[in-house]
C-alpha positions as CSV (number, residue, x, y, z in Angstrom):
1,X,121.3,122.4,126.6
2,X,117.9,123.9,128.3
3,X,115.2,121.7,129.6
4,X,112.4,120.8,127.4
5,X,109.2,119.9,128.1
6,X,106.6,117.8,126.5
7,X,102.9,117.9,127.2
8,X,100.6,115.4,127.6
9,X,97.0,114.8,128.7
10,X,94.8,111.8,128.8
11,X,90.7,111.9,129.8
12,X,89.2,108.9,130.0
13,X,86.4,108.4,127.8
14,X,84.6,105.1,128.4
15,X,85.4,101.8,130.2
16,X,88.9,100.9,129.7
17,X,89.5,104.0,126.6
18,X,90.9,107.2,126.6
19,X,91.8,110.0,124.5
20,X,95.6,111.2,124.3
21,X,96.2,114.3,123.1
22,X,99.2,116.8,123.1
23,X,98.4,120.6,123.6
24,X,101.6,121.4,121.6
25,X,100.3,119.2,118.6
26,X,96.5,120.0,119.0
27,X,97.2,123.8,118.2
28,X,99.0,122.4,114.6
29,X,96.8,119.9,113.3
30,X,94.2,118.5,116.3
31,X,95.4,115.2,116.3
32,X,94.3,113.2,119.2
33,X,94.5,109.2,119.5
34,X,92.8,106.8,121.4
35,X,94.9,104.6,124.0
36,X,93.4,101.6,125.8
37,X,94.5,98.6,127.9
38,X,95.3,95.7,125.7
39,X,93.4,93.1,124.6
40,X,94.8,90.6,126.9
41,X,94.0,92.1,130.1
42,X,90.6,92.2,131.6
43,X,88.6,94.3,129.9
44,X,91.4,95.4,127.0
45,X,90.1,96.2,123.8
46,X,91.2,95.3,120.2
47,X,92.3,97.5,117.8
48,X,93.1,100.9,119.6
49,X,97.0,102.1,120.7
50,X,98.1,100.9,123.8
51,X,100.4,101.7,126.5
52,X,102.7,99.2,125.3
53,X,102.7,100.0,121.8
54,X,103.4,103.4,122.4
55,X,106.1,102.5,124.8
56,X,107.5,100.2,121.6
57,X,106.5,103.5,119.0
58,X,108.5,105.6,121.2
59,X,112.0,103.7,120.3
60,X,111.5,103.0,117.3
61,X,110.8,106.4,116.3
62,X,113.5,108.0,118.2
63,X,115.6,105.5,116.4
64,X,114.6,106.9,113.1
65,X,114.6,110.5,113.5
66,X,117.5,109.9,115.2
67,X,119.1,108.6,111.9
68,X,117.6,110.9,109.9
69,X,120.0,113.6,111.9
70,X,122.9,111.4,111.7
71,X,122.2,110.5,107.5
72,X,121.9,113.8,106.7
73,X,124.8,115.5,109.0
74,X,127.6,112.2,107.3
75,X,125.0,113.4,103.9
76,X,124.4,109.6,103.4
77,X,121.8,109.3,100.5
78,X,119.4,106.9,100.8
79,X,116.0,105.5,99.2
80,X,114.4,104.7,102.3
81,X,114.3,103.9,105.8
82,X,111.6,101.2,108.1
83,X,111.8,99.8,111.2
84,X,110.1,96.7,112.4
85,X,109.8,96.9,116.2
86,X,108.6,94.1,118.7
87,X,108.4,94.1,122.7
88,X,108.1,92.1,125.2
89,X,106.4,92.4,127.9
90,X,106.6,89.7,130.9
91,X,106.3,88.9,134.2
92,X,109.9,89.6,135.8
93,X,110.6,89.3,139.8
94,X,106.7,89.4,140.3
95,X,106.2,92.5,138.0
96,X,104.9,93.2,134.5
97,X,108.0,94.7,132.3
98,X,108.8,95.5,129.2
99,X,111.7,93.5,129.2
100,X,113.0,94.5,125.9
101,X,112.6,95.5,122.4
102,X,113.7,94.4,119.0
103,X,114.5,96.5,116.3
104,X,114.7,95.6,112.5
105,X,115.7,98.4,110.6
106,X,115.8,98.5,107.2
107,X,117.9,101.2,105.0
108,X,117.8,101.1,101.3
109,X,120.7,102.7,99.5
110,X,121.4,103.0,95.7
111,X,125.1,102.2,96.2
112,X,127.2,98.9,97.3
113,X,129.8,101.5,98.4
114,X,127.6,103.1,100.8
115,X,126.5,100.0,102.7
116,X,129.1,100.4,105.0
117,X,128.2,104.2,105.9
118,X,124.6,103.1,106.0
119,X,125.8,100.5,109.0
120,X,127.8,102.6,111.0
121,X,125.2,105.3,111.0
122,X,122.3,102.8,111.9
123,X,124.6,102.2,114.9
124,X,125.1,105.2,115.6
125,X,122.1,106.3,115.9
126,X,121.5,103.3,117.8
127,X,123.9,104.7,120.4
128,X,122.2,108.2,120.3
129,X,118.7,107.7,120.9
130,X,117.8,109.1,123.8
131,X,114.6,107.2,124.3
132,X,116.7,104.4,124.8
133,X,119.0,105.3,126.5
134,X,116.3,106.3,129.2
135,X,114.7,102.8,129.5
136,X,115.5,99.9,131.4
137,X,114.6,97.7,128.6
138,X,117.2,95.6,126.9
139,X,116.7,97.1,123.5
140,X,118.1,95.3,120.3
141,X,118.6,95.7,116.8
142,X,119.0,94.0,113.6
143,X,120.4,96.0,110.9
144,X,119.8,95.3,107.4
145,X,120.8,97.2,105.0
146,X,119.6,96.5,100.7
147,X,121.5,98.2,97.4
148,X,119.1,98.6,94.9
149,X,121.4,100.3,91.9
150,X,119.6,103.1,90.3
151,X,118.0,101.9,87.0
152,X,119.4,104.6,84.3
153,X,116.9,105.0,81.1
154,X,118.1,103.3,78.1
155,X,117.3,105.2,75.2
């Protein structure tokens, strides 16, 4: 496989704020975000994306769309797909890490006899993602995984 690339700037806008922006996605649909340190750190503010939320965003979304491949490619049907993530960062030998991250994804399916598939393919995907794979982190994840039967109309 070739090298890909993946841009990224960040200007700084105003005491501990900037704005993150990707020229690839800008040309699309000009979406930009603000990033700033977090609240508890001098000077963090509330309410705006972080470093460390991003650094969280980053496996849990490459743990869905990483799925998504994987669901479709073993075509495993499915009514939806979340993922709660959490990280933790702490002090560790003197240093601020992000010492790992939690993952609780959640798969709905219609069938009981696809729960099974559903895991396997969570896992797998699990094992895939290259985000994680690239971290230090310890990253874990609890699968769960709900049947809700299709409701036929009775007529």
């Amino acid at each position: 496989m070739d090298s890909h690339y993946y841009n990224v700037d960040i200007n700084w806008e105003n005491t501990r704020k900037g704005i993150l922006c990707s020229p690839e996605l800008n040309k699309k649909n000009g979406i930009c975000i603000e990033v700033a340190t977090p609240p508890e750190f001098s000077k963090g503010i509330e309410g705006i994306w972080t470093p460390e939320h991003l650094f969280v965003a980053a496996v849990s979304s490459c743990l869905m769309t990483t799925f998504l491949a994987i669901a479709e490619h073993s075509t495993l049907e499915f009514v939806s797909f979340k993922c709660e993530a959490k990280g933790t960062l702490e002090e560790v030998d003197g240093k601020l890490v992000m010492s790992e991250i939690h993952l609780k994804p959640t798969v709905v399916i219609h069938e009981e006899l696809h729960k099974n598939k559903a895991i396997r393919i969570i896992k797998k995907a699990e094992d895939a993602c290259l985000i994680s794979r690239s971290i230090k982190s310890k990253v874990t994840t609890e699968i769960e995984v709900l049947v809700e039967p299709l409701l036929l109309d009775s007529k």
